[in-house]
N, C-alpha and C positions, 0 to 999 in steps of 0.2 A: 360125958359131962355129968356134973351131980342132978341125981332125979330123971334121967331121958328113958324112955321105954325103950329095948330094943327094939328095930326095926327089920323088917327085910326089904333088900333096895333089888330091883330087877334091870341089870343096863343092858343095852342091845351091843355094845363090845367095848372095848378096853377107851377110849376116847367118852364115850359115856359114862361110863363107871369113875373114871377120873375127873371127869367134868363132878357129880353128883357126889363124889366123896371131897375135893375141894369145895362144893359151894356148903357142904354138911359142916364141914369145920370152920368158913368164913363165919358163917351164921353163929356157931357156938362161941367162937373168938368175940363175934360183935355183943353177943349177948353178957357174955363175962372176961374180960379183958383181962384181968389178973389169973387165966385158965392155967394150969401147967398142962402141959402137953407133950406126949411120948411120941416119938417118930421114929419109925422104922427104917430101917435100909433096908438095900435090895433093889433089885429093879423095879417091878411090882408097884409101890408105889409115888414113883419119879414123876407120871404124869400128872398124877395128883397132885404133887406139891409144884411142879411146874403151873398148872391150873389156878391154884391155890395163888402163886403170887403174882398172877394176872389180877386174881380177885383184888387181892391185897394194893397194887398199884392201881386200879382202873377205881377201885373205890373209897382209896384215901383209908384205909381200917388199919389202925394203932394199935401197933404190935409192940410197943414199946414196956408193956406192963407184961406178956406174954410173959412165960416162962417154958421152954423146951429141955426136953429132956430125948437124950437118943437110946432106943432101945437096946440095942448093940453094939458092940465092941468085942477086939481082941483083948487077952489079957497077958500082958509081959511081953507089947513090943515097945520099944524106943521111940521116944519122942521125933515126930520125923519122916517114918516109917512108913511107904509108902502102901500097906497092907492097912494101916490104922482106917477105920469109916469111919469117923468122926472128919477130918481129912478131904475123905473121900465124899463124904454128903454136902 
């Protein structure tokens, strides 16, 4: 987000780390609701954004102004296509 210092985050394993990196992004979504936002694929971070929409339902935060953007994709498959991640996320 514009202006955050980097941080280092220490989780004790992968359920933690996804807890902490979902509740980092509710926070910053609450704070600037018109954020754009890049999301990765991959497995890696599925728990997160599983987490993430726990947050998002349990605490009513309007995502309606968000803007996502996905970090990856193939390029020159067909509309369809069951390779495509865009799709697949």
């Amino acid at each position: 987000a514009r202006g955050r210092n980097v941080r280092l985050v220490i989780a004790d394993d992968y359920e933690d780390l996804s807890g902490q990196a979902a509740r980092f992004i509710a926070d910053v979504v609450a704070a600037e609701p018109d954020l754009a936002l890049v999301a990765a694929t991959g497995t890696t971070p599925m728990g997160a954004y599983a987490r993430l929409a726990e947050i998002v339902a349990a605490e009513r935060l309007p995502t309606d102004r968000l803007r996502i953007f996905q970090l990856d994709e193939y390029l020159g498959l067909p509309p369809g296509d069951r390779r495509l991640l865009g799709a697949w996320m």
